[in-house]
C-alpha positions in Angstrom: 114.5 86.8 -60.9 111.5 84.7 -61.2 111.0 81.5 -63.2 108.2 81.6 -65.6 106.3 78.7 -68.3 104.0 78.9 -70.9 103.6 75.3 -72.1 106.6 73.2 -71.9 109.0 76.4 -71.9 110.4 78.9 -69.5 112.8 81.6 -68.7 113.7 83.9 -66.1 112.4 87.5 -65.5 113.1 90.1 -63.4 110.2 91.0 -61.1 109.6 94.1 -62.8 108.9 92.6 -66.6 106.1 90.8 -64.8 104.1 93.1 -62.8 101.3 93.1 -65.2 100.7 89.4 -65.4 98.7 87.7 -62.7 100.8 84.5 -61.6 100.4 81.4 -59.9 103.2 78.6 -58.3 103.1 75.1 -60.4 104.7 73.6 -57.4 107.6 72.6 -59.5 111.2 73.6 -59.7 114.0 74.7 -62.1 117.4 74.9 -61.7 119.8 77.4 -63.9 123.6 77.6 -63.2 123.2 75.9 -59.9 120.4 78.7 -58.9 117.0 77.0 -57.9 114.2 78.9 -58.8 110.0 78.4 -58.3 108.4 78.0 -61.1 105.3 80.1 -62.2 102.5 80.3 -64.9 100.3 82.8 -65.5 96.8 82.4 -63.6 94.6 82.4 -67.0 95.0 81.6 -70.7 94.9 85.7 -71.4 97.7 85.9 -68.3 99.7 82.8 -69.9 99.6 84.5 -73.5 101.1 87.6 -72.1 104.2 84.7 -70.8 104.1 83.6 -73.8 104.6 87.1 -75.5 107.2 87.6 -73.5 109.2 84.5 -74.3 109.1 85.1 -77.4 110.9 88.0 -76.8 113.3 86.9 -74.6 114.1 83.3 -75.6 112.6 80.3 -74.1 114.4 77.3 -72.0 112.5 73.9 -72.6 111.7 72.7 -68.9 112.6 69.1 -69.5 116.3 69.9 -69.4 116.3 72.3 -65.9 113.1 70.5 -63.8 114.4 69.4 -60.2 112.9 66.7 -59.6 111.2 66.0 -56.1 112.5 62.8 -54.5 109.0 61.4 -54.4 109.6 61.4 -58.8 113.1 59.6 -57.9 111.9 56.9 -56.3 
């Protein structure tokens, strides 16, 4: 499964549902029952649109309630 946003949403895919969307790292993190997962966007508005297609179709998470925060943010 891999962690996916388009704005301030997300949800999580299996590999297969994204294999014809270019994506990039954010460098930030998620965390779903206790798993902690990457989190990815698509590399271009057209790649992010296709996220987006596909959270609307799946459900979205907003990321504000999963982001790990890096203890740089904590301090």
């Amino acid at each position: 499964m891999r962690a996916v946003k388009a704005g301030y949403s997300f949800n999580l895919f299996p590999e297969e549902s994204l294999s014809h969307i270019n994506l990039e790292p954010t460098g930030g993190k998620v965390c779903v029952e206790g798993v902690t997962y990457p989190l990815y966007r698509g590399t271009t508005y057209a790649e992010s649109e296709k996220v987006d297609r596909l959270l609307d179709a799946y459900g979205e998470m907003p990321i504000r309630d999963y982001k790990v925060k890096n203890r740089e943010q904590e301090r």
